[in-house]
Each structure stands twice: as C-alpha cells, then as structure tokens.
C-alpha positions as CSV (number, residue, x, y, z in Angstrom):
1,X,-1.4,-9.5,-14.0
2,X,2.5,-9.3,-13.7
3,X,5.0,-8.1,-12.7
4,X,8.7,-7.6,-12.9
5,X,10.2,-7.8,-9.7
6,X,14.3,-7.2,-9.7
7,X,15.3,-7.9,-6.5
8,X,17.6,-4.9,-5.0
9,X,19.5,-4.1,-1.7
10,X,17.1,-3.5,1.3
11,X,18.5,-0.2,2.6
12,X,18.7,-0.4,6.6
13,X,15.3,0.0,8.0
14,X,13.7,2.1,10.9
15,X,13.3,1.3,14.6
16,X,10.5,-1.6,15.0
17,X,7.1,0.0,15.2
18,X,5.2,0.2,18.6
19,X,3.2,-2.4,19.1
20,X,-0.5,-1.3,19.3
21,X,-2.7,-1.5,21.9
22,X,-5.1,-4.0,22.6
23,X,-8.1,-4.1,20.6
24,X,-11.5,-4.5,21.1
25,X,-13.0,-7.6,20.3
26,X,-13.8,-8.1,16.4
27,X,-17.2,-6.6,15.2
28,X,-17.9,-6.2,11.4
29,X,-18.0,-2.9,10.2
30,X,-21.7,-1.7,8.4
31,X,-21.7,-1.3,4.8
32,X,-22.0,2.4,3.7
33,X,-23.2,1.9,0.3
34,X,-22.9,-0.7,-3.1
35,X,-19.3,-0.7,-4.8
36,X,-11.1,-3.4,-8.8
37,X,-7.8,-4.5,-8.9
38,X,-3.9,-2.9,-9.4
39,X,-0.4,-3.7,-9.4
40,X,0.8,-4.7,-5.5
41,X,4.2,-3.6,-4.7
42,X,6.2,-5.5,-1.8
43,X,6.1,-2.4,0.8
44,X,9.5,-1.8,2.4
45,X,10.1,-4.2,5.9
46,X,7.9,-2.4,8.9
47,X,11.2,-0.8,10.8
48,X,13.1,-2.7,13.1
49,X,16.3,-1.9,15.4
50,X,18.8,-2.6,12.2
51,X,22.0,-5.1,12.4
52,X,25.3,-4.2,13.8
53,X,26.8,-4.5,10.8
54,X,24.8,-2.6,7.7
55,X,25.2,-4.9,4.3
56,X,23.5,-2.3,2.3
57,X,25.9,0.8,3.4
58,X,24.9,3.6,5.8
59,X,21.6,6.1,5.6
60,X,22.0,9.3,4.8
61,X,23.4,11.5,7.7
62,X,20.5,14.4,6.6
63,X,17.2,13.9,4.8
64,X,15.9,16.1,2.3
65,X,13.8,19.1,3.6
66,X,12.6,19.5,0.3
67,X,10.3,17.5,-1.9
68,X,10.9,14.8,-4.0
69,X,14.6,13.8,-2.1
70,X,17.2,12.6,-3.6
71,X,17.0,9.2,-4.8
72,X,18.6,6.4,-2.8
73,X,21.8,5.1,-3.5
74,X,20.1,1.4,-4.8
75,X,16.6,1.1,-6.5
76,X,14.0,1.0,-3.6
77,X,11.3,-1.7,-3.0
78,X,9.0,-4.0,-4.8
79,X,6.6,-1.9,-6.1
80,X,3.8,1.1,-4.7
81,X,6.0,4.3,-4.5
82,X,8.9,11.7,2.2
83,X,10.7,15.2,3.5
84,X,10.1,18.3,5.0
85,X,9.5,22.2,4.8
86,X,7.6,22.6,1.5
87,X,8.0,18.7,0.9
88,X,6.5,15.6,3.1
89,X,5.4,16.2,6.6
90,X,9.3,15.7,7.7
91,X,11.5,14.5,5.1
92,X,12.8,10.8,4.9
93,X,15.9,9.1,4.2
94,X,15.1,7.3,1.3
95,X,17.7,4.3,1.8
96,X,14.8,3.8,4.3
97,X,12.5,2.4,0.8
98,X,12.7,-0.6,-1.1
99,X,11.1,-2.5,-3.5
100,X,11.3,-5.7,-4.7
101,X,10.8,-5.9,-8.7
102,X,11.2,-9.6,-9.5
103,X,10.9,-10.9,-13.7
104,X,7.3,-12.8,-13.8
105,X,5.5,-14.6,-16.5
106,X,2.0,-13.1,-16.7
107,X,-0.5,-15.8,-16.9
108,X,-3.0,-13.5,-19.1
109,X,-4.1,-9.8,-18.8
110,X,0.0,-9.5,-19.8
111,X,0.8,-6.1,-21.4
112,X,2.1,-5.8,-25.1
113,X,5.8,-6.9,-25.9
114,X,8.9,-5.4,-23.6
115,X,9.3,-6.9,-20.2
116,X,6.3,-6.0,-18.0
117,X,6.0,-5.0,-14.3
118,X,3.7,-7.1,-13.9
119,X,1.4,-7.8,-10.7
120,X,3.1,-5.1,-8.7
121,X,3.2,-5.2,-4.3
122,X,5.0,-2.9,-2.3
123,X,7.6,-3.9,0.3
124,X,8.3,-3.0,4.1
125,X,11.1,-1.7,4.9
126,X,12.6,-4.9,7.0
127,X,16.5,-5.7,7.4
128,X,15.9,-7.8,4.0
129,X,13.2,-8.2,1.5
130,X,13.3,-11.9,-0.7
131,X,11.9,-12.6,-3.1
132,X,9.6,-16.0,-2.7
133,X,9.0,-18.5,-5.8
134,X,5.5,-19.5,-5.1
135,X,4.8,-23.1,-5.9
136,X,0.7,-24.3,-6.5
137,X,0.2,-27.9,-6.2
138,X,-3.4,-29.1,-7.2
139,X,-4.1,-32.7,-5.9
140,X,-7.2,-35.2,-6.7
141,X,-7.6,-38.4,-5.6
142,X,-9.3,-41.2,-8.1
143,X,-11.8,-44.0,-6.0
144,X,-11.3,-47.5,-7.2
145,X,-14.1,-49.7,-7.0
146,X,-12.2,-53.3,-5.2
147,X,-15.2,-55.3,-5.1
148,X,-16.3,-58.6,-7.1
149,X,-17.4,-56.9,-9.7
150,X,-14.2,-55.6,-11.4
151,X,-16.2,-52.2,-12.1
152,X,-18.1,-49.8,-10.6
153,X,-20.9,-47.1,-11.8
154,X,-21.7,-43.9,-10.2
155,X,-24.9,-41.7,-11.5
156,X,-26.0,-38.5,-9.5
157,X,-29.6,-38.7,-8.1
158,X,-31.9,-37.1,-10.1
159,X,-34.5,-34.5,-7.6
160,X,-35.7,-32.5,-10.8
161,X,-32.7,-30.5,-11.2
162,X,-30.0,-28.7,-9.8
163,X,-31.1,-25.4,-7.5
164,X,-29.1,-22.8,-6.7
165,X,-27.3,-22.1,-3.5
166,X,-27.8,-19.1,-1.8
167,X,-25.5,-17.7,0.4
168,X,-26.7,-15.8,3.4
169,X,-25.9,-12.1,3.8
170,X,-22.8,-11.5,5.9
171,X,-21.3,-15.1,4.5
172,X,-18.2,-14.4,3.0
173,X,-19.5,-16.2,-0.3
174,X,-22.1,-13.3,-0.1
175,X,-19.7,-10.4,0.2
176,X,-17.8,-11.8,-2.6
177,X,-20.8,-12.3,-4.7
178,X,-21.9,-8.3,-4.3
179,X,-18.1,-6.8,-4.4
180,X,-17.0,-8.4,-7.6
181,X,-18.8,-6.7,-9.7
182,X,-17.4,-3.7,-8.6
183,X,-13.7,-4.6,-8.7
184,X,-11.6,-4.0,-12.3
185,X,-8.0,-5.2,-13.1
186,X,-6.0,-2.6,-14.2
187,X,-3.3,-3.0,-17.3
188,X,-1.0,-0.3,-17.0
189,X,1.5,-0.2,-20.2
190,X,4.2,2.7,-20.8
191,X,5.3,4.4,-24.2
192,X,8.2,1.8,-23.7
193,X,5.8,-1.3,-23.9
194,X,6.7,-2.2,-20.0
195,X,3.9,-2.4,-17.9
196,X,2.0,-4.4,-15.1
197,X,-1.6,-5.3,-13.6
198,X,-2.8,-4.3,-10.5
199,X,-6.4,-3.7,-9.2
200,X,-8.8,-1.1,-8.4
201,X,-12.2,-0.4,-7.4
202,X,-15.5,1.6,-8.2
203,X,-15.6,4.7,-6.5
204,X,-18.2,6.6,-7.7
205,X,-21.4,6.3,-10.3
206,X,-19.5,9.2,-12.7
207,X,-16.2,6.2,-13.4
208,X,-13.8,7.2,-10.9
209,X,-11.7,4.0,-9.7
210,X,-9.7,3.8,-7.0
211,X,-6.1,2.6,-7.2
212,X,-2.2,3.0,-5.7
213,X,-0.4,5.2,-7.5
214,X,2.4,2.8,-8.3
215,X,0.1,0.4,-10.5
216,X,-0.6,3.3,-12.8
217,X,3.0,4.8,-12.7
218,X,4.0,3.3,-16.0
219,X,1.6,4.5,-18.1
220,X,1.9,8.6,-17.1
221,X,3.2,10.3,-20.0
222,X,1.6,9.3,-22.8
223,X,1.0,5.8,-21.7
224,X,-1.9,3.4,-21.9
225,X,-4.3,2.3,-19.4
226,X,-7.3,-0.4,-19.5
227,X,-9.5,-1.9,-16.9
228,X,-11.4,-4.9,-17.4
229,X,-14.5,-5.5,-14.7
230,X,-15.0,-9.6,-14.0
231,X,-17.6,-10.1,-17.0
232,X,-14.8,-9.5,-19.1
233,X,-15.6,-5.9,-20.2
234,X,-12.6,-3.9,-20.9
235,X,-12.2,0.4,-20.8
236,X,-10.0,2.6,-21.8
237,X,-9.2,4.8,-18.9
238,X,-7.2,8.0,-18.3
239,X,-5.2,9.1,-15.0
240,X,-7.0,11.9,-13.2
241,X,-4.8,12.3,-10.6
242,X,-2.3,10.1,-8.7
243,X,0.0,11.0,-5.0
244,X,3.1,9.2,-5.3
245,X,3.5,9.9,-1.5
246,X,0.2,8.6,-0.5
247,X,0.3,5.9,-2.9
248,X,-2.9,6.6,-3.9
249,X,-4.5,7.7,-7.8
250,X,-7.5,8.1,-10.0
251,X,-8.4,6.8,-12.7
252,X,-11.6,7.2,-14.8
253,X,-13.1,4.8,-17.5
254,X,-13.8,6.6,-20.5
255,X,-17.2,5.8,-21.7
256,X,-18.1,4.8,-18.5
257,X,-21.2,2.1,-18.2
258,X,-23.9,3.6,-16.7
259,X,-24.8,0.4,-14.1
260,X,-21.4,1.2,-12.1
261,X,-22.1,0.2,-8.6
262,X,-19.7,1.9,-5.8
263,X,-18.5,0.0,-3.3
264,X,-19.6,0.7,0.4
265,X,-17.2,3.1,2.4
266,X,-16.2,1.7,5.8
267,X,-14.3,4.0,9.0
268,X,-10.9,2.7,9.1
269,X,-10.3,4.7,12.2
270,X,-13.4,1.9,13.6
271,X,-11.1,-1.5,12.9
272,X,-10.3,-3.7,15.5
273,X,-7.2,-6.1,15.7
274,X,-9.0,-9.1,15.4
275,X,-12.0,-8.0,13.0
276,X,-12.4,-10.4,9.7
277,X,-10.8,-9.1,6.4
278,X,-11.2,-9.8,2.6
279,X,-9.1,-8.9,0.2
280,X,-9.8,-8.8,-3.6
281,X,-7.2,-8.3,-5.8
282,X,-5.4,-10.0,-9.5
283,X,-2.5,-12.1,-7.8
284,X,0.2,-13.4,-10.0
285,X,-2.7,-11.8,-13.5
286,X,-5.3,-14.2,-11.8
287,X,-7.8,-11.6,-12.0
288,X,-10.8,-11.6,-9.4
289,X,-9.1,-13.5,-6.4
290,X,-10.7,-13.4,-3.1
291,X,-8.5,-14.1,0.3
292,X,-9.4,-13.7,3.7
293,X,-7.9,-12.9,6.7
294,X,-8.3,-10.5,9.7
295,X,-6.5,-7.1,11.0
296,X,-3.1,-8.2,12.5
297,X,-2.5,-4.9,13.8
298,X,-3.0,-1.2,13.4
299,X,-1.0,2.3,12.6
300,X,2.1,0.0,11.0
301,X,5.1,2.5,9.9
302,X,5.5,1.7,6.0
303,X,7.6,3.1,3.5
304,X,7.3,2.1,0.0
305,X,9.3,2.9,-3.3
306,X,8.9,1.1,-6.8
307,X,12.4,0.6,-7.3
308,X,13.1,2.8,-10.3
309,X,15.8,5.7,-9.9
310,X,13.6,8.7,-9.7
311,X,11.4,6.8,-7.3
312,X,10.2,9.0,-4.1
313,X,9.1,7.2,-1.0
314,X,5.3,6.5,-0.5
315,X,4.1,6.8,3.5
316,X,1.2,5.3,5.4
317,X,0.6,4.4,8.6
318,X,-1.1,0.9,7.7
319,X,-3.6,-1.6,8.4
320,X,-1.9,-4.6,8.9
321,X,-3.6,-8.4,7.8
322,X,-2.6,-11.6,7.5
323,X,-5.1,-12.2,4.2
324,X,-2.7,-13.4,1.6
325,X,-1.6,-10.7,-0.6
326,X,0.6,-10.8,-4.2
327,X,1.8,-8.9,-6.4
328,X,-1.0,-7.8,-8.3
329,X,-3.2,-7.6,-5.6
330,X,-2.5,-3.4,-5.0
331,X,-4.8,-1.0,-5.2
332,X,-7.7,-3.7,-4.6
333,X,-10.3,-3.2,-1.8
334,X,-9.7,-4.6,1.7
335,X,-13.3,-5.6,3.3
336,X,-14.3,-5.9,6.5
337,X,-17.1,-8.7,7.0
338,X,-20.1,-6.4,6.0
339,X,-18.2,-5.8,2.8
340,X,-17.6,-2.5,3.3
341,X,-13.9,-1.0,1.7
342,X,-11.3,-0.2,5.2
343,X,-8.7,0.0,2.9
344,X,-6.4,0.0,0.0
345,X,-3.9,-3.1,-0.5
346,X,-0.4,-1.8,-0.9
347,X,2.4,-3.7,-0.4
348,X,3.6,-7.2,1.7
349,X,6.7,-8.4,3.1
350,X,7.9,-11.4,1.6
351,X,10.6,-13.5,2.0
352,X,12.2,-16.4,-0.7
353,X,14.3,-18.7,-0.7
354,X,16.6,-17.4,-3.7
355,X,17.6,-13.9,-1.2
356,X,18.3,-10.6,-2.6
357,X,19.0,-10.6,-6.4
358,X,17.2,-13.1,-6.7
359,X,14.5,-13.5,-10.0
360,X,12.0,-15.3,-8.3
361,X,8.6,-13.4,-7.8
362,X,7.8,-12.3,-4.4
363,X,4.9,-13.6,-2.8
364,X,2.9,-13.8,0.6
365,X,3.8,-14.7,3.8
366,X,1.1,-13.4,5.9
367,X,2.2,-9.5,6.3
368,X,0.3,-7.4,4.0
369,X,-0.5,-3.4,4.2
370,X,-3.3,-1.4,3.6
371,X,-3.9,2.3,3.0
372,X,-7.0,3.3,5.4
373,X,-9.6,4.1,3.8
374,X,-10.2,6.9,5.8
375,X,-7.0,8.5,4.7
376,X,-7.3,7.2,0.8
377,X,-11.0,8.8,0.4
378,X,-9.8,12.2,1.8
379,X,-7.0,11.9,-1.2
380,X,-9.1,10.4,-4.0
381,X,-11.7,13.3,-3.5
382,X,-8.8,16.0,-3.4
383,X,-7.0,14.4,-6.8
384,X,-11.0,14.6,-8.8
385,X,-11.3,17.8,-7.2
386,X,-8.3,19.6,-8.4
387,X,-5.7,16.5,-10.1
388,X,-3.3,17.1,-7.2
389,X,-2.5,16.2,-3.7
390,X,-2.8,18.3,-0.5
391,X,-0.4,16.8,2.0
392,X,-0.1,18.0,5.6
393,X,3.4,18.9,7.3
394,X,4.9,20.4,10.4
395,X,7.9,22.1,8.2
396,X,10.9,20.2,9.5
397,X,13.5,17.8,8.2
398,X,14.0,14.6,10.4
399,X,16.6,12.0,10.5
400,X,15.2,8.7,9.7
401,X,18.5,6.6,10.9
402,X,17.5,3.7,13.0
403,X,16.9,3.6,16.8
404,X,14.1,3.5,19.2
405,X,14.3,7.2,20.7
406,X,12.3,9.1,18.1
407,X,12.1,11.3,15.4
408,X,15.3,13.8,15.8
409,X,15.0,17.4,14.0
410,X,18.2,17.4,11.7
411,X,20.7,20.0,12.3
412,X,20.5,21.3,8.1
413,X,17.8,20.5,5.6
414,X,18.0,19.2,1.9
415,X,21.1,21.2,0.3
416,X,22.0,23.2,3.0
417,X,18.5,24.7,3.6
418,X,17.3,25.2,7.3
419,X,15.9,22.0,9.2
420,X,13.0,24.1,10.2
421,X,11.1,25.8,8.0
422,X,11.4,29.6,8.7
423,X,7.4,30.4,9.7
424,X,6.1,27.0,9.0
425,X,4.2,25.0,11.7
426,X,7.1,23.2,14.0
427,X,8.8,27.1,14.1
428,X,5.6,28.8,15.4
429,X,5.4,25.9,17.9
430,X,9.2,26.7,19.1
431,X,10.6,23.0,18.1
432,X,14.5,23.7,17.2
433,X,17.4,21.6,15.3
434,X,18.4,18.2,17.8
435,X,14.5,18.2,19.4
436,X,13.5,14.4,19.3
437,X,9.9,14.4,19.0
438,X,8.5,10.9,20.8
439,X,4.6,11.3,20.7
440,X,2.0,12.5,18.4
441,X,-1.2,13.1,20.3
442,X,-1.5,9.7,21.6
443,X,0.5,7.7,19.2
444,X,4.3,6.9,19.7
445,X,6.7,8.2,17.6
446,X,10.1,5.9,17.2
447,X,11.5,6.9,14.2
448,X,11.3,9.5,11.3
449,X,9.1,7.3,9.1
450,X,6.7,6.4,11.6
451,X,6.4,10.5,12.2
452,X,5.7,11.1,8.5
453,X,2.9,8.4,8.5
454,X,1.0,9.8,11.6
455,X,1.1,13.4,9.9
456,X,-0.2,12.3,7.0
457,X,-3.4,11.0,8.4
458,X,-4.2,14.4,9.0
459,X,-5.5,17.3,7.2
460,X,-3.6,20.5,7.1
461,X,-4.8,22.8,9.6
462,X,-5.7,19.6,12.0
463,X,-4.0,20.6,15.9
464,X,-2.4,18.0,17.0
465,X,-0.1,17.6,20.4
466,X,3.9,16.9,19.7
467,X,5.7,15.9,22.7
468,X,9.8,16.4,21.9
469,X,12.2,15.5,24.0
470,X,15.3,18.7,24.6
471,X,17.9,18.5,27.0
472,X,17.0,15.7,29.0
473,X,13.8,17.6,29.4
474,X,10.4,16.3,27.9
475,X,8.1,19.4,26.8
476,X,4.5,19.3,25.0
477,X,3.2,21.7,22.2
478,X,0.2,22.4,19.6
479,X,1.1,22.7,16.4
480,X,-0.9,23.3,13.7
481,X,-0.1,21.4,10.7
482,X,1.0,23.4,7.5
483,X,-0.1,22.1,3.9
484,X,1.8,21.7,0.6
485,X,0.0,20.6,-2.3
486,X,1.7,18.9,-5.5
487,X,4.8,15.6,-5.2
488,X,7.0,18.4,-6.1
C-alpha cells in the first residue's frame, strides 16, 4: 500500500486531553467469535494548551452549527477524515484537523498510473505534525571458520525431517496465525487514477468488511475498489456505506467466498491501560504486517481530516497504543491478546525530521489511535442496515479554540443560525449561549473536540449528565441526546 502524504500546516490544536484514570491491571479480553487492512491516515495531534504565538493563523471565532462546516483555511491531516444543531453532536472548528499527505513509493499493491494516496494514517491534532522518513536497515553477520584448516563445513542434523512448530493458544504467533486469514488489504483507486491501500477486516459470513472511511474515500463516485485476503485472492468490492465523521465504512466483496471467517468481537468499553495489543494492518503496501504493543491510554480526544479541501473532520474518543502503526495500517483490526477485534486503527502522530512541507512519508513513533470497537460495530451495523449514519447530538454549536476550561456554547451558530438548536436536546435541558460544559457523566470535558467525541459514543436517545459551568456557578442537567442521520 501507499500513500501520498503532502505535508500541510497543523492548525492550532485543542487543550491536552485529561489524563485517564488508573487502570486495572492487564487481562486479555475473550474472543467472541472467528474473523483486513486500509489506508492509515496520521490523526490530527491529541489537543494540547497551543503556543503563544499561532504559526498556522487563528481558529475560527464560531464553529459551524451545521453539517459538513466549512473547510479549513489549509488542507487538514494525514489521512482518515464535526458541528452542531442538525450537524455533529456540537460543531468543530475545523483548523482544529489535519492531515499529513506525504508522496510514497508503493512497494506493490500500488494503484494504476496518477499519483496514489497510498498507505493512508490519520493525524492528531498536536502543535505540529512531521512527516518521518522511515529508514529499515537489515543486518547479517557471516561466521568465519579461523582454525588450521583454512575451511570449515556446516550440515544440519538429520532427525527424519523437519516437524512443525506449533504455537500455543493465546501466543501471539497463534493469534496471528487464526486472524490473518481474516484480514484483506484494500486498493482504493478514483475515476482520476489516484488512490491508496489501507486495511480491513471480515465482518460478517454474507462479505461485509470493516474499514475507515478515509481509505475508501477515493474510490466513491464511480471509483474502483479491490481487496486481496493473504493467499493472494483478490475481489472486487463495492462501498455499502461509509461515515466520514465516524471514520468508519463498509465495504462488501462481490462474489463473496463462501469460507469467510469473521473475526471475534471484543468490549472496548472492557480495555485496560496496560492490556496487550496487536495490530494488523499493510504498512508502507507491506500487506499482512503484525505489530504489537499494549493500550497506552483510553478516551483520547482525536480529530482527523484527509487533507483535501472538502474534507470534514472525523471524531473519536480513542484507544490509544504504543503498537507501531503506518500509513497503511487504517482500518485494520486492533487485538487484544485473545485475538478478539477492540478496535479500528485510525490514525498516529508522527514526527520527521524534514518538518512541515516536508515529502517524506510519515511513520510511527509510538502514538497510534483506534476507533473502539464498541462504537465502530454500532456504525457498521447502521451503514448495512440503511447505507447511512445515525449520529447522536445535543443541538449546540461549541467553540473549539484552545484552553483547559471546557467546551463553551458559541454566542451564533454556522451562518448566523442560533448556537442552540431551537427544541433540540441542550434547549429542553436549559443550556444557553456562553455555558461552558466541563463534564459528561463522568468523563471530563476540556475542549470542544473532546465533547464531540464523548457524544458520539452514544446512541441518540442515551441520558447522559452535562455539568456546565454559568456565572461562576456550576449546575448539572439530563439531556437526552437528539439524532441526525446522514454527513450532510
């Protein structure tokens, strides 16, 4: 797989996320039942208090209330892809996005002729994304007989044949061995002849794969779309429904094999900091690559954008690992040590030494981002369900400038429209223009993104407790979280 990676300005990012509690000690997750590969997109730099001075120009004094908002003043991150009232839960400056799409030879899997997109991976949103040369150095070392002789001979022992190693269940080798099969590398190639790999994986025995949204972007609209399983079998497959916000889509194989094995379904919400992690993926188009790692953290604020100008933000509130994670590796299965899928790789923040503009291709440095699969298997089974997705909302535009205090309610929406949505959710609840919400439920709220995120693991019609901050005065309400359906 590869991918195109142009390095562009890193808008200013949010306020750094809080950092979560403790964890439990590390226990691998069961497998749920049996069960590929897409383009990874460097996800936008997880917020933090931004400079004094802002290189990249100031945010937007009011985010869009409606859905998709405007598109930021540079090209956003490094490839996977939010608002308010009718749009995203709140709506989200999107200077707060970037991606990081950086020229990249493919190795193989490489789309037809035009330049490619390549292994795509989505950025944080950090004060700067850089893009990273990787270098691979393969060393051997050749034994030298010094004795007498001059010359030495050296014969394996012959015990009537080799035998073959078997791995024990729950060895990493073994987890490998049964999710392979179920893993595809996904070619994604426009009408233009631009394009990139990413990964994906079985979801279900009828050909459904799981993916990110930006991995199949280029091929909507008339495009093409293969995926190719590890013993080299290739399909056709068609889009059957894709959330830019979420980051999430579905694609089906067309003349699907009838041997597909799913992969096991683990509980996301279960993960402990700590807890083992493997991550399959097509780094760099080297298709079928296993890493490992563990959970760094949980309920990371990430914003995500492929970079192009009609790009819209994508939100999660993420699992954090340090498994090493490239561009190609999104849309691929995170693991826990059972083998069962907790999540979806996204998007990494990298670092080079060739800074912004620079052409080199991004690569890992230990901070990658997963989609929970919680939240990506409520989404998946909404898109084959009816092609589009249902995202929740509270109705209300917030500012998504940096700082620590929380997510403000913006005095006007998108165009001039009203900051709370006349009947929606936050309106019902009594939440007005200048409210600074700091807390949802139990999770702290620092900035507009991070607000987004934690709606968006819920479903519309979830309760959930706000607690906003008016007047020097803290208050606490139930609001019951609205619904839009469509990216529009």
């Amino acid at each position: 797989m590869s991918t195109e990676n142009e390095g562009n300005p890193v808008p200013p990012a949010p306020s750094a996320p809080p950092v979560p509690p403790s964890s439990p000690a590390a226990s691998p997750q069961a497998a749920a039942s049996d069960g590929g590969e897409a383009p990874t997109a460097p996800i936008p730099p997880t917020p933090q208090g931004a400079p004094a001075s802002d290189p990249y120009g100031p945010a937007p004094q009011a985010p869009d209330a409606s859905w998709p908002p405007p598109p930021p003043a540079t090209p956003s991150y490094a490839d996977p892809g939010a608002g308010a009232g009718a749009g995203w839960g709140s709506s989200y400056d999107q200077q707060h996005q970037q991606y990081q799409h950086q020229p990249f030879q493919q190795p193989q899997h490489a789309p037809k002729k035009g330049s490619g997109r390549g292994g795509l991976i989505a950025a944080v949103l950090v004060a700067a994304l850089v893009a990273g040369g990787l270098g691979g150095g393969l060393g051997y070392t050749l034994a030298k007989n010094n004795d007498d002789s001059g010359s030495t001979t050296i014969s394996a022992t012959s015990s009537g044949g080799a035998t073959q190693v078997k791995r024990a269940a729950g060895t990493i080798a073994a987890v490998a061995q049964n999710a392979l099969p179920s893993t595809v590398t996904i070619e994604s190639e426009g009408t233009n002849g631009q394009g990139g790999t990413g990964t994906g994986f079985v979801f279900d025995k009828q050909g459904h794969i799981i993916t990110n949204n930006h991995v199949v972007a280029d091929s909507l609209d008339g495009g093409k779309l293969t995926a190719t399983f590890p013993d080299g079998k290739k399909y056709d497959a068609e889009v059957v429904g894709h959330a830019q916000g979420y980051d999430v889509a579905v694609i089906k194989l067309k003349n699907p094999p009838s041997d597909l094995k799913p992969l096991a379904l683990g509980d996301s919400d279960k993960v402990a900091v700590g807890d083992e992690t493997i991550a399959i993926g097509a780094p760099f188009g080297l298709s079928n690559t296993v890493t490992t790692g563990i959970i760094s953290a949980k309920n990371r604020p990430v914003a995500s954008s492929d970079g192009s100008s009609t790009s819209k933000a994508s939100y999660m509130s993420a699992l954090q690992t340090d498994a090493s994670i490239n561009p190609g590796n999104s849309g691929g299965p995170l693991l826990d040590a059972s083998g069962a899928v907790i999540g979806i790789n996204s998007a990494i923040q990298s670092a080079s030494s060739g800074g912004l503009g620079s052409t080199g291709q991004s690569g890992s440095i230990g901070l990658g981002f997963a989609i929970p699969i919680n939240q990506a298997k409520y989404v998946a089974q909404q898109l084959i369900k009816t092609g589009k997705p249902v995202y929740a909302k509270i109705g209300a535009s917030v500012s998504l400038e940096d700082g620590t205090s929380g997510a403000q309610i913006t005095d006007s929406g998108s165009g001039g429209s009203a900051a709370v949505e006349a009947g929606g959710p936050a309106d019902k609840a009594g939440l007005k223009p200048g409210d600074v919400i700091t807390k949802l439920d139990d999770s702290v709220i620092d900035s507009g993104p991070t607000l987004i995120g934690e709606i968006w693991t819920h479903k519309p019609g979830d309760k959930v407790e706000i607690t906003y901050k008016r007047g020097g005065s803290e208050h606490t309400v139930t609001v019951t979280l609205g619904s839009r359906v469509g990216d529009n």
